[in-house]
ZAMARGU-4260 file (C-alpha; in steps of 0.2 Angstrom, whole numbers, plus 5000, padded with zeros to 4 digits):
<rodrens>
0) 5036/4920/4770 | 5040/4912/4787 | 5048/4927/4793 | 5032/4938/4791 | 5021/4924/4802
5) 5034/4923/4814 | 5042/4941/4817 | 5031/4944/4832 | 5036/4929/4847 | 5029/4929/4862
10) 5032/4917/4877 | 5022/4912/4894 | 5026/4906/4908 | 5017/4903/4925 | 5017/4917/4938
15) 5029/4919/4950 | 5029/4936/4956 | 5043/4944/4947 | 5033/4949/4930 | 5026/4966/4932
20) 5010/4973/4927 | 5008/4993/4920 | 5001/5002/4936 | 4986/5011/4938 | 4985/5027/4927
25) 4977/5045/4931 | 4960/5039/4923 | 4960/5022/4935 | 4963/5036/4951 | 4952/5047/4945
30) 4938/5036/4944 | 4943/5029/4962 | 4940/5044/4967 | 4924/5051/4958 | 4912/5046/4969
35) 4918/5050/4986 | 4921/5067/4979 | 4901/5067/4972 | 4894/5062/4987 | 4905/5076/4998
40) 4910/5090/4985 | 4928/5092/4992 | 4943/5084/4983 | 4958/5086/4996 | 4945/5074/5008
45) 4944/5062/4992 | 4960/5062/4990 | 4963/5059/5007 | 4953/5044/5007 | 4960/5036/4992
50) 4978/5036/4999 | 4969/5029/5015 | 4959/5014/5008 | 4970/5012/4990 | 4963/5009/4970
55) 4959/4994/4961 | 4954/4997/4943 | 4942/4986/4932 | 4957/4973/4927 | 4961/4970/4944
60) 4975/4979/4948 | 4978/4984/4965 | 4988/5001/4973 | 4988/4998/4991 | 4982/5010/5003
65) 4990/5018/5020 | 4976/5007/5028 | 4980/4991/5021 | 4998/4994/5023 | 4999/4995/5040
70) 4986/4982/5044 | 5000/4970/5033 | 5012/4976/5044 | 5004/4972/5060 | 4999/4956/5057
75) 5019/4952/5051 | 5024/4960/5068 | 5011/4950/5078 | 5016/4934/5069 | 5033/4936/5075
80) 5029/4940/5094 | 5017/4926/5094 | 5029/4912/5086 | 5045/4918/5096 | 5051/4918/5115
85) 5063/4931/5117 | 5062/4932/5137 | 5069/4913/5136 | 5076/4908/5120 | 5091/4922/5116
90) 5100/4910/5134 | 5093/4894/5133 | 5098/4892/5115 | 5118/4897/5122 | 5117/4885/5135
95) 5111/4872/5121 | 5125/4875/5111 | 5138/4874/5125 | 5129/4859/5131 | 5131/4853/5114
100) 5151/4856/5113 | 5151/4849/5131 | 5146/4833/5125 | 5155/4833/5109 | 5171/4833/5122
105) 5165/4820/5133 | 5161/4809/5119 | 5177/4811/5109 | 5186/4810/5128 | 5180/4792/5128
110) 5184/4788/5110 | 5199/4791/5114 | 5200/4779/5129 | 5191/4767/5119 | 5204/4767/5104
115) 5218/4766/5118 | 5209/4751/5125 | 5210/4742/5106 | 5226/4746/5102 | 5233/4739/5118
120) 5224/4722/5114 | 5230/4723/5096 | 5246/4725/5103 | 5248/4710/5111 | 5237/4697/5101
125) 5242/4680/5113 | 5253/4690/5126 | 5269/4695/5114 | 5273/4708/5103 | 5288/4714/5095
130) 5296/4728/5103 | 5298/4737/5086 | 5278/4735/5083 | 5276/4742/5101 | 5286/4758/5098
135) 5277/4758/5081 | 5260/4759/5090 | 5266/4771/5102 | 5270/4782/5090 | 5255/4784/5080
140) 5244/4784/5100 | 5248/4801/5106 | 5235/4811/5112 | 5231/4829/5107 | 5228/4830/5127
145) 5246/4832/5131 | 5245/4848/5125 | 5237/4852/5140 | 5250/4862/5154 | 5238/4863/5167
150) 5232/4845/5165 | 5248/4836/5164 | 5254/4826/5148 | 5250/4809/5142 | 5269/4799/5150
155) 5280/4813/5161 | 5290/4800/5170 | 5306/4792/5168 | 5314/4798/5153 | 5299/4802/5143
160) 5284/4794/5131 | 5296/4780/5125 | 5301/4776/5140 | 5282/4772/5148 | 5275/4755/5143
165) 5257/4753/5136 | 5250/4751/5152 | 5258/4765/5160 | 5251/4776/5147 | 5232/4768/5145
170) 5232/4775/5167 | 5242/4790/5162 | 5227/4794/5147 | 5213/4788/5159 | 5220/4802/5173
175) 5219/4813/5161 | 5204/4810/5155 | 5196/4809/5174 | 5202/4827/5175 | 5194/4836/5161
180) 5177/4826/5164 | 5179/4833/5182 | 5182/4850/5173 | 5169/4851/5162 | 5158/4846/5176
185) 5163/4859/5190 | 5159/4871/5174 | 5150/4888/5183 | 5131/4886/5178 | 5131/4904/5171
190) 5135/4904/5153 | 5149/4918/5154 | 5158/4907/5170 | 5154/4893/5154 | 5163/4901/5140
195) 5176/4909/5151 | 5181/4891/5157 | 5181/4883/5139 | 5191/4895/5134 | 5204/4890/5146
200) 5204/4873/5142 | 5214/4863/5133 | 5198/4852/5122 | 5205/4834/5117 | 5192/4830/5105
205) 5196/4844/5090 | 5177/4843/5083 | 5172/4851/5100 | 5186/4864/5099 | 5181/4871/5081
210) 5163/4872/5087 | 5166/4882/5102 | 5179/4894/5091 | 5165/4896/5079 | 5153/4900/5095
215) 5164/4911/5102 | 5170/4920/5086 | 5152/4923/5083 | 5149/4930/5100 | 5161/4941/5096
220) 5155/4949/5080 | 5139/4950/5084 | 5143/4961/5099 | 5154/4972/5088 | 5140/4972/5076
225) 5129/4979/5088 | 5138/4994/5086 | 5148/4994/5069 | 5138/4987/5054 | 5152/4984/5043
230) 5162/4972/5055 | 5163/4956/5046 | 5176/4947/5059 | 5179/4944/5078 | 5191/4949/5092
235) 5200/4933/5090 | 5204/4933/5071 | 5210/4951/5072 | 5227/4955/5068 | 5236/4967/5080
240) 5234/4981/5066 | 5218/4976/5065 | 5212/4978/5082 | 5222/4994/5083 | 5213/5001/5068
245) 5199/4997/5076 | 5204/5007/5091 | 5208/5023/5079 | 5191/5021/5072 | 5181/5021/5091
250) 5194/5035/5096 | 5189/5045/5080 | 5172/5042/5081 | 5171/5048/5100 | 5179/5063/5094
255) 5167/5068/5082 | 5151/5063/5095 | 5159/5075/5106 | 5160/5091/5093 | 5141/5087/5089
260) 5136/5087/5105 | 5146/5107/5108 | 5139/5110/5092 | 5152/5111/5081 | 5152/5104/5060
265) 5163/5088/5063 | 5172/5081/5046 | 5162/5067/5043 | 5169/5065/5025 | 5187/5064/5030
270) 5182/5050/5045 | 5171/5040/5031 | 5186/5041/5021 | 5197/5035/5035 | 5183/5022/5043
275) 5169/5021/5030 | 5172/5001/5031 | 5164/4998/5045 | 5148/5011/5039 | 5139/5003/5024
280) 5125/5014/5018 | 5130/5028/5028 | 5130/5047/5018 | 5130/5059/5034 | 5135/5059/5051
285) 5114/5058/5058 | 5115/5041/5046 | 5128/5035/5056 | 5120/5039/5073 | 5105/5033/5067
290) 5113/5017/5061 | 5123/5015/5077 | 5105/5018/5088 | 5095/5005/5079 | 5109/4991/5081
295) 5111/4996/5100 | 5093/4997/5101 | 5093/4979/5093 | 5105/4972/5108 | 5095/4982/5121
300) 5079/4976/5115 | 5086/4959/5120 | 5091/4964/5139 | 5074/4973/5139 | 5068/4956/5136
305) 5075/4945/5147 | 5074/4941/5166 | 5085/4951/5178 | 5097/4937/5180 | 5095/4933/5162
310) 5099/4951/5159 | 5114/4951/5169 | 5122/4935/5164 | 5121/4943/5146 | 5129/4960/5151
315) 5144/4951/5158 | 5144/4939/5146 | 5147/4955/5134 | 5160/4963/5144 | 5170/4947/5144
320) 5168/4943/5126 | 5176/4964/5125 | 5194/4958/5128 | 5202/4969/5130 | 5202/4984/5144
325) 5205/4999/5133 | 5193/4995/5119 | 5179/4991/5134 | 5183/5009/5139 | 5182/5016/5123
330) 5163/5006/5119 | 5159/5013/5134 | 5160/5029/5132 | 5154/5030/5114 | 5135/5021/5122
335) 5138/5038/5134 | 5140/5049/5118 | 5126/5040/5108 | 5115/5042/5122 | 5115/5059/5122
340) 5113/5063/5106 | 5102/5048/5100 | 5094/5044/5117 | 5087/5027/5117 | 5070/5031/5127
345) 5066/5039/5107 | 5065/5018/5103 | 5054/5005/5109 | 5065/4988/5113 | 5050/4981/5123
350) 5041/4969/5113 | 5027/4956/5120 | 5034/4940/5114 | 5020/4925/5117 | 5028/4910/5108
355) 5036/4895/5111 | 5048/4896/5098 | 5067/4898/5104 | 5078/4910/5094 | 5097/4910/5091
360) 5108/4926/5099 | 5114/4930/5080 | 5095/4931/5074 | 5088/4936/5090 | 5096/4950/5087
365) 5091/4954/5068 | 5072/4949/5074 | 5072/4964/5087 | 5078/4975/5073 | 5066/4971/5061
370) 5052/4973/5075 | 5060/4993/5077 | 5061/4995/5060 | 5046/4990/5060 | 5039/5004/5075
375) 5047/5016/5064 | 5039/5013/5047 | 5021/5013/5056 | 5027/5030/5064 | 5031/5037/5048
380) 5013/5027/5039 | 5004/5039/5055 | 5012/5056/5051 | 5007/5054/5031 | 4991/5050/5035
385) 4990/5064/5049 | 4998/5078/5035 | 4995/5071/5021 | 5013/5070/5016 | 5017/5053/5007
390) 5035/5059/5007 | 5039/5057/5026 | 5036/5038/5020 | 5055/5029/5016 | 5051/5017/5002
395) 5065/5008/5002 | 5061/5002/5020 | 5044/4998/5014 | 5052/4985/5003 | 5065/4979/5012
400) 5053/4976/5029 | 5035/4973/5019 | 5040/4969/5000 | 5039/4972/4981 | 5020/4972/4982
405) 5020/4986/4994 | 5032/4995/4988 | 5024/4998/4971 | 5010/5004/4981 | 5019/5017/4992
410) 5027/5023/4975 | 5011/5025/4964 | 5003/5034/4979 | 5018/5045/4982 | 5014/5050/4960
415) 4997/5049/4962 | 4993/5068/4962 | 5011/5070/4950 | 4999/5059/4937 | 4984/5069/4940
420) 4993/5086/4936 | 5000/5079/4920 | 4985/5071/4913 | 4978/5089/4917 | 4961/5082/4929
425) 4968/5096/4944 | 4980/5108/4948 | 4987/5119/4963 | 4976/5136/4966 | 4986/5140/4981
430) 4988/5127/4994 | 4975/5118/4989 | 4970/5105/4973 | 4957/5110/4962 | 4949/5101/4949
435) 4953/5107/4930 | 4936/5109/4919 | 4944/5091/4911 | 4942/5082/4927 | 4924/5088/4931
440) 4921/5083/4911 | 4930/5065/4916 | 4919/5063/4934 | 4904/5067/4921 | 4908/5052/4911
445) 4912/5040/4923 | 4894/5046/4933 | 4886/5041/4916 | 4896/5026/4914 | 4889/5021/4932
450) 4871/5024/4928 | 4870/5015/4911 | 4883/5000/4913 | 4869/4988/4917 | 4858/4995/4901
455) 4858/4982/4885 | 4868/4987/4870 | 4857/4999/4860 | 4846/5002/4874 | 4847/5019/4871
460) 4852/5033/4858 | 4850/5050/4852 | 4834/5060/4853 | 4817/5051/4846 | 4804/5058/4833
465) 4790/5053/4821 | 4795/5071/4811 | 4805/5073/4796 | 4817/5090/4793 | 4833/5095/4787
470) 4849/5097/4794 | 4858/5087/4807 | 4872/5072/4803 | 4872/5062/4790 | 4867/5045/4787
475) 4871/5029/4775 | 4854/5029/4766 | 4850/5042/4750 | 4839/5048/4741 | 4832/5057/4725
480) 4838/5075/4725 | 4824/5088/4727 | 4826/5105/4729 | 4832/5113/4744 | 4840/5097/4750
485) 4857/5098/4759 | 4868/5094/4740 | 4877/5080/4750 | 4880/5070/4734 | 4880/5050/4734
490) 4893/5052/4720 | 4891/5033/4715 | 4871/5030/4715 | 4870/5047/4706 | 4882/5038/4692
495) 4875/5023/4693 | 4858/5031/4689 | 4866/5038/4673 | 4873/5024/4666 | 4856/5012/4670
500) 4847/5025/4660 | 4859/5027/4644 | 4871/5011/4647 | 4888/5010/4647 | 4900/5020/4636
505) 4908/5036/4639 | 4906/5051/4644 | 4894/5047/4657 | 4879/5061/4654 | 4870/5064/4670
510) 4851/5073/4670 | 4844/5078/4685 | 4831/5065/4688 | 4850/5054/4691 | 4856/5066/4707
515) 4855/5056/4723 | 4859/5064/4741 | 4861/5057/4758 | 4847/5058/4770 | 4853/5070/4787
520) 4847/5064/4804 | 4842/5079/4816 | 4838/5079/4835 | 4826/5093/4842 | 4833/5106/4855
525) 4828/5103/4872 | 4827/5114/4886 | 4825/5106/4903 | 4829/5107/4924 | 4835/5095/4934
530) 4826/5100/4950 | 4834/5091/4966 | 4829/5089/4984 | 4840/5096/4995 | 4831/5092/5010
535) 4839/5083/5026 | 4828/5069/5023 | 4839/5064/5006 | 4854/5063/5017 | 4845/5054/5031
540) 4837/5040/5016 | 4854/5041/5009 | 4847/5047/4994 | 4855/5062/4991 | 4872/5054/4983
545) 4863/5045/4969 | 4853/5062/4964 | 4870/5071/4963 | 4879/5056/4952 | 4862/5058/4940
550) 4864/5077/4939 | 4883/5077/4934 | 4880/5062/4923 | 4863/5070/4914 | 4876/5087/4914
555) 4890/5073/4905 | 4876/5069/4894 | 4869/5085/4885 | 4887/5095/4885 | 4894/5078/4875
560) 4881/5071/4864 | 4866/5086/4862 | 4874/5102/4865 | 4862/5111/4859 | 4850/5107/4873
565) 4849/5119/4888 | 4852/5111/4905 | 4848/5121/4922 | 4852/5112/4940 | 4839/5119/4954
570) 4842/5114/4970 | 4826/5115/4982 | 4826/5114/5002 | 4819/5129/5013 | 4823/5140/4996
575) 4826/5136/4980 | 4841/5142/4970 | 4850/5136/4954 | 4867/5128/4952 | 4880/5132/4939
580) 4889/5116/4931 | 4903/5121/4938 | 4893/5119/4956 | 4885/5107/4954 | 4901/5095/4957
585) 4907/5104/4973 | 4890/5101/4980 | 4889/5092/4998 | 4875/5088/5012 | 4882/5103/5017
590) 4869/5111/5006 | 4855/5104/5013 | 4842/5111/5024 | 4826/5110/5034 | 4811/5110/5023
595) 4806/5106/5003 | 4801/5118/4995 | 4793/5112/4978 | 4783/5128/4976 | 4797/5140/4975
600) 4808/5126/4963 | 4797/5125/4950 | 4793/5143/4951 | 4812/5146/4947 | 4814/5133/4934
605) 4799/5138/4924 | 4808/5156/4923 | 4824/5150/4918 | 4816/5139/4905 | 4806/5155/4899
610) 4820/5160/4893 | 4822/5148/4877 | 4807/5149/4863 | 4808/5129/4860 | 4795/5116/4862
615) 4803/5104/4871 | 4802/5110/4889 | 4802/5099/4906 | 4807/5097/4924 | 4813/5084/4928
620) 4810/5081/4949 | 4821/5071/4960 | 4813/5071/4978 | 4807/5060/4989 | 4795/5067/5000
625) 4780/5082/4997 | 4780/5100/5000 | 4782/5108/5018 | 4785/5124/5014 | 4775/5138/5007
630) 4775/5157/5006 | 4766/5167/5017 | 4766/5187/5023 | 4782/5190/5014 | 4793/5174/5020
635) 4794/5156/5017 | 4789/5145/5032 | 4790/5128/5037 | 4779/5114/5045 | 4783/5095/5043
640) 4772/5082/5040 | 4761/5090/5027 | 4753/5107/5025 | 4737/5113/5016 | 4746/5127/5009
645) 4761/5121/5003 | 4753/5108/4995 | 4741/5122/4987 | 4756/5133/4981 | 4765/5116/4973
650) 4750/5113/4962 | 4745/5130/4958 | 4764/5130/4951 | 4759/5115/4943 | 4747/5121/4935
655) 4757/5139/4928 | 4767/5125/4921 | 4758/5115/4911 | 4751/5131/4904 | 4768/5134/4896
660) 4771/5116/4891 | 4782/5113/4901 | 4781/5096/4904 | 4785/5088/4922 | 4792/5071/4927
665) 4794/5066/4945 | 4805/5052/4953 | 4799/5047/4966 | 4811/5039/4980 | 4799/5035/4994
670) 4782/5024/4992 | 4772/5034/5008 | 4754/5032/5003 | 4753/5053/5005 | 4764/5056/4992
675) 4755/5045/4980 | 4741/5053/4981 | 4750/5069/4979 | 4759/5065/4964 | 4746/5057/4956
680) 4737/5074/4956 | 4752/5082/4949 | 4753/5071/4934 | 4732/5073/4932 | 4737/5091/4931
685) 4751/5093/4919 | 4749/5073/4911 | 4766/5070/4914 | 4775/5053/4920 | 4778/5047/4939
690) 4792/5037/4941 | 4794/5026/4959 | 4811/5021/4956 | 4825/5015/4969 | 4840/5027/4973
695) 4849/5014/4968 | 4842/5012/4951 | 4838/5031/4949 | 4852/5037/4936 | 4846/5022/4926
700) 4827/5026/4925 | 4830/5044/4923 | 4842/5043/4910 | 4833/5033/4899 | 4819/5044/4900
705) 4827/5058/4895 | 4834/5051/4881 | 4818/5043/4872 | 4808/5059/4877 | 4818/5067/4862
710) 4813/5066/4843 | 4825/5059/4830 | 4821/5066/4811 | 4825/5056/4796 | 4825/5070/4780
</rodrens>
């Protein structure tokens, strides 16, 4: 029993940015994208705006766009160059450190004269020591200093150490000491006259020595690593067969720089084989120039950077941490060789650094490779939003410079149009993207989702009527047979009849007063024309996008719920002329004319609604000024405000209408006094209804009305 209330187990857990939520489906791009496609007719500039500004569906979840991307970007870049000072900081924090080791020495130099001082005075506690005791202690006071060749050694008279007294060798340490402090202090100012110098010297206190060894070795790698990813250790720690593997690999490599630039196909597989070490994540030879440029880049991004004199202090400070004479020739002419295949003009290594902030040479030099990295994602974000090619984007670099958030978002754009085709909403008609008959049904749902999502529950429903008939679906209530019903049997009144009549018992005898059927519900046919302004005016009141969502949403409406009904879309500007459902979607303000033309829309619709022999007939009028255009000595002609005629022709059309019963109701989008009055007359004409509605509210008022102007029938 236990098992089966507890087979299902779920935990939680607060968020930390590593659970992931299902991304955005077709249906969540689709919708992102319907109204931008309404209001212009033309998918490939819809699409082009949804990977520009991104989705965000109802539950929240967010795709990022090309816009947002970079703007992420720039403020990461720009946060950098205003925390950091690169023109300073890459020196000064050199100098820092040798100062640092500099005074590590000192101190440990007077240490060490301060523990020769003790010694001495525990040596000879009230003026005698044994002489054992005094060999003793000179035994254990050597100093590390005598190491030192060109300094001297700690006792080099008379027959040696032993043979010196303690005083004779506290003067002989003090000498000593007098000479590296005068060393360290005569130090060039320069930090390659620095590090050249300690480098030659012979450190007493061994704290200070393993810090400038882990300086220099440092130095070292980074500058290797400027060119070679993969080294992982300095100059200094190389074996022999290192360094002259190393050399191999910079020989080789110039070799197959040189047969690229002479055209020729180098064997890049065989030196990967041979060299691939020093090349992580490279798979051809333009990886490997490309890897080589951005870390060269990185290095010159620092000289770029700094002062002339910081500049040159750096570059020597380069040559010399090189070592040695035939690898120095060897660098040298692979920069020449990079150059020229890769020049570095192609990067930008200038960066305007306003901060205060100092930075190591080590991250320095990873701070100006991010920064390119960075140049050449925002290069690649421009070219996809010039082409429309998601795929020049590198996602992976995405992630690694921007993060996991972004990179999701670069990835669902890249299958945006993938997930469209699949789900069947478009699909390729030569170069371009079509929609499929499924989408425009889909862009025809979400209109009416848009237009009746503030409406109560129950707000609305099928088709009204005080009649009664036959036909239609059917519902939960019966009734008594009679004949020429549907014989849609309620099986368990009819038997329940029988057995109140007779009583229990079997076999259960049925008359035909027992027969009980189910009552049908059946909606009237309706046969009506959207008629909508195309005038500039909708455009300039920007109410021409809302009439457009009402038109595909009404279209949505009748295909899905009263198919039977006849729908006709009749656009009126200068002309009038009637849109197919299938054009009614691709319609823009580049439809729009000068002029509005009621006249010659109404005379279309009530000939397109002549056509069906059903009662329900009505126009339905979106506009939101009057007539400006009547017909005169065989053409149509134009005058704005107002014209006696065109207003004439309108009513007169009004009037051939109401004669047909066809029944006309106007929404109204503008509140001009004129058209009032204009309307009104229309309405005392053919006693239909005048809506003044907002074109933001439109869809709604009009929707509803043409719903409760139908009939429901209860048979």
């Amino acid at each position: 029993m236990f098992e089966r209330f507890f087979k299902n187990r779920y935990g939680y857990s607060r968020w930390d940015g590593t659970q992931r939520i299902d991304g955005l489906d077709a249906d969540d791009i689709l919708k992102a994208l319907s109204d931008d496609y309404l209001e212009n007719g033309n998918l490939q500039q819809a699409l082009k705006r949804l990977m520009q500004d991104g989705i965000r569906n109802d539950e929240g979840r967010q795709t990022m766009g090309l816009r947002e991307l970079m703007e992420r970007m720039r403020n990461q870049r720009n946060e950098q160059l205003n925390r950091y000072n690169m023109a300073s900081g890459v020196m000064d924090d050199l100098r820092e450190k040798l100062e640092e080791i500099k005074r590590m020495e000192r101190e440990g130099i007077q240490r060490r004269l301060d523990e020769k001082s003790t010694d001495q005075q525990q040596q000879q506690p009230g003026g005698q020591q044994s002489q054992e005791g005094q060999q003793g202690q000179q035994g254990q006071q050597q100093p590390s200093a005598s190491q030192s060749g060109q300094q001297g050694q700690e006792g080099q008279s008379g027959g040696g150490d032993d043979d010196l007294t303690p005083e004779q060798k506290r003067k002989m340490l003090e000498m000593i000491a007098r000479r590296k402090q005068e060393y360290l202090e005569k130090l060039p100012q320069d930090v390659p006259g620095q590090i050249k110098g300690l480098s030659e010297y012979d450190f007493m206190d061994d704290e200070a020595r393993e810090k400038f060894q882990e300086l220099l070795q440092s130095l070292q790698q980074q500058m290797m690593q400027q060119f070679f990813q993969g080294m992982q250790q300095s100059l200094q720690n190389m074996s022999p067969e290192d360094i002259a593997k190393m050399r191999e690999m910079i020989r080789d490599l110039n070799k197959m720089l040189r047969e690229r630039q002479e055209g020729k196909e180098p064997d890049f597989d065989s030196f990967m084989q041979k060299h691939g070490e020093y090349f992580p994540g490279v798979n051809s030879l333009d990886d490997l120039i490309e890897q080589m440029q951005m870390q060269m880049a990185a290095m010159q991004g620092i000289l770029d950077n700094l002062s002339p004199e910081q500049r040159q202090e750096l570059q020597d400070l380069m040559e010399q941490l090189m070592g040695d004479d035939r690898i120095r020739v060897d660098m040298m002419e692979l920069a020449q060789n990079l150059e020229a295949l890769a020049p570095m003009e192609q990067v930008r290594t200038r960066f305007p650094f306003r901060g205060d902030e100092s930075l190591p040479f080590n991250e320095a030099m990873r701070m100006m490779s991010r920064l390119q990295q960075m140049e050449g994602l925002e290069d690649q974000l421009n070219e996809a939003r010039r082409m429309d090619d998601l795929e020049a984007i590198d996602s992976e670099k995405v992630k690694q410079l921007l993060g996991d958030e972004e990179y999701q978002s670069i990835e669902q754009l890249k299958e945006l149009m993938k997930m469209l085709e699949e789900a069947g909403y478009i699909q390729k008609k030569g170069n371009r993207w079509e929609l499929t008959a499924r989408g425009i049904r889909k862009i025809g749902q979400k209109a009416l989702q848009d237009i009746f999502n503030k409406l109560k529950r129950d707000g609305f429903g099928r088709h009204v009527s005080p009649f009664r008939g036959i036909g239609g679906e059917r519902t939960d209530e019966s009734k008594a047979y009679q004949f020429g019903d549907p014989f849609l049997l309620d099986l368990e009144k009819t038997l329940m009849n029988a057995i109140h009549r007779r009583g229990t018992g079997t076999p259960v005898g049925l008359e035909k007063e027992d027969f009980e059927v189910y009552r049908t519900e059946f909606t009237t046919q309706s046969s009506t024309v959207l008629m909508i302004d195309m005038s500039l005016s909708m455009i300039y009141n920007g109410c021409q996008p809302a009439a457009k969502k009402v038109a595909v949403a009404l279209e949505s409406l009748i295909r899905s719920q009263f198919p039977r009904d006849n729908l006709y879309i009749v656009g009126f500007s200068r002309i009038a002329r009637e849109y197919k459902p299938g054009d009614l979607i691709e319609m823009s303000r580049y439809d729009n004319e000068q002029g509005t033309n009621m006249a010659h829309g109404m005379m279309l619709s009530r000939q397109l609604l002549a056509k069906h022999h059903g009662v329900n007939k009505q126009i339905i009028m979106i506009t939101d000024g009057g007539p400006t255009v009547w017909y005169e000595n065989g053409e149509w002609l134009f005058n704005w405000p107002y014209n006696h005629l065109a207003e004439q022709q309108t009513l007169l059309e009004v009037q051939r209408c109401t004669r047909e019963g066809i029944t006309i109701n106007t929404f109204m989008l503008e509140d001009d006094s004129w058209m009032i009055a204009f309307v009104n007359q229309m309405a005392q004409i053919n006693h239909g209804r005048t809506f003044y509605a907002d074109k933001n509210n439109l869809g709604e008022y009009l929707l509803v009305d043409y719903l409760n102007s139908k009939r429901k029938i209860i048979a």
